[in-house]
C-alpha positions in Angstrom: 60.6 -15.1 24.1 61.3 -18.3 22.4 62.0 -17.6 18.3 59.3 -20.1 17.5 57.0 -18.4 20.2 58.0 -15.2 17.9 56.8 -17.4 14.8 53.7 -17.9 16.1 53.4 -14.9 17.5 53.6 -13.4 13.7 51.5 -16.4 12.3 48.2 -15.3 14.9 48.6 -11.5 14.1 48.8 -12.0 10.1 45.9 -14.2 10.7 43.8 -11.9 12.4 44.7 -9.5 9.8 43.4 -11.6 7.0 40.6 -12.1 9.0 40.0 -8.3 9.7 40.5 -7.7 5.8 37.7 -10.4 5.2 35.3 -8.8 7.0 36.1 -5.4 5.7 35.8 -7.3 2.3 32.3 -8.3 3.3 30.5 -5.1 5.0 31.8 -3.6 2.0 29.7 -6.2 -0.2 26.8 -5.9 2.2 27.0 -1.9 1.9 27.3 -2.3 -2.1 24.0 -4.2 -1.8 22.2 -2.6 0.4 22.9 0.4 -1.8 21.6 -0.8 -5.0 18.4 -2.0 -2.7 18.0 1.7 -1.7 18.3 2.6 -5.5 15.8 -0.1 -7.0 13.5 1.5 -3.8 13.4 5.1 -4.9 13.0 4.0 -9.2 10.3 2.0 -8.0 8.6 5.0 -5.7 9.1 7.0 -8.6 7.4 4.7 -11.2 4.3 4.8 -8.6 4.9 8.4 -8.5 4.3 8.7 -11.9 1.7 6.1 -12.2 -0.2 8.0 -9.5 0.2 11.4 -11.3 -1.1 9.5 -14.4 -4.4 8.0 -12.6 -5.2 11.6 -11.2 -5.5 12.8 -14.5 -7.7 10.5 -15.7 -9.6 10.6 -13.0 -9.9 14.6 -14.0 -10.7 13.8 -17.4 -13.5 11.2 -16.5 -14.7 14.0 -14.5 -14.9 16.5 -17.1 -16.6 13.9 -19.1 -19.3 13.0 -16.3 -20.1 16.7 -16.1 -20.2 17.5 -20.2 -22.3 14.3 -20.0 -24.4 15.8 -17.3 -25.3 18.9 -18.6 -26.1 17.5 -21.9 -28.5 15.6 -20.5 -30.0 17.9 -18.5 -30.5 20.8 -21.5 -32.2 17.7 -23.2 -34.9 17.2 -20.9 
């Protein structure tokens, strides 16, 4: 093999190296992202967790009401 054939040689490896290194660079970027989706996903199904938990109880309360309401009404008749 030639030296400049040997030169080249080098030159393509280190540039598929770089390369390689870039796209290790970038699935690491993607997988940083895609992580920080996965965390805004689960504080968002919380906060409807939580709003759902809330709604239930009103709907208990109005309930309650309805019935107090109801049974007024009827020991007024």
């Amino acid at each position: 093999m030639e030296p400049e054939d040997v030169i080249t040689s080098k030159r393509v490896l280190a540039a598929e190296s770089v390369r390689r290194e870039l796209e290790v660079l970038e699935l690491k970027q993607q997988n940083t992202t895609l992580g920080a989706q996965v965390v805004a996903q689960e504080l968002l199904i919380r906060d409807l967790s939580t709003q759902y938990e809330a709604l239930g109880k009103s709907m208990v309360a109005l309930e309650l009401k309805l019935l107090d309401v109801t049974n007024r009404g009827g020991g007024d008749e």
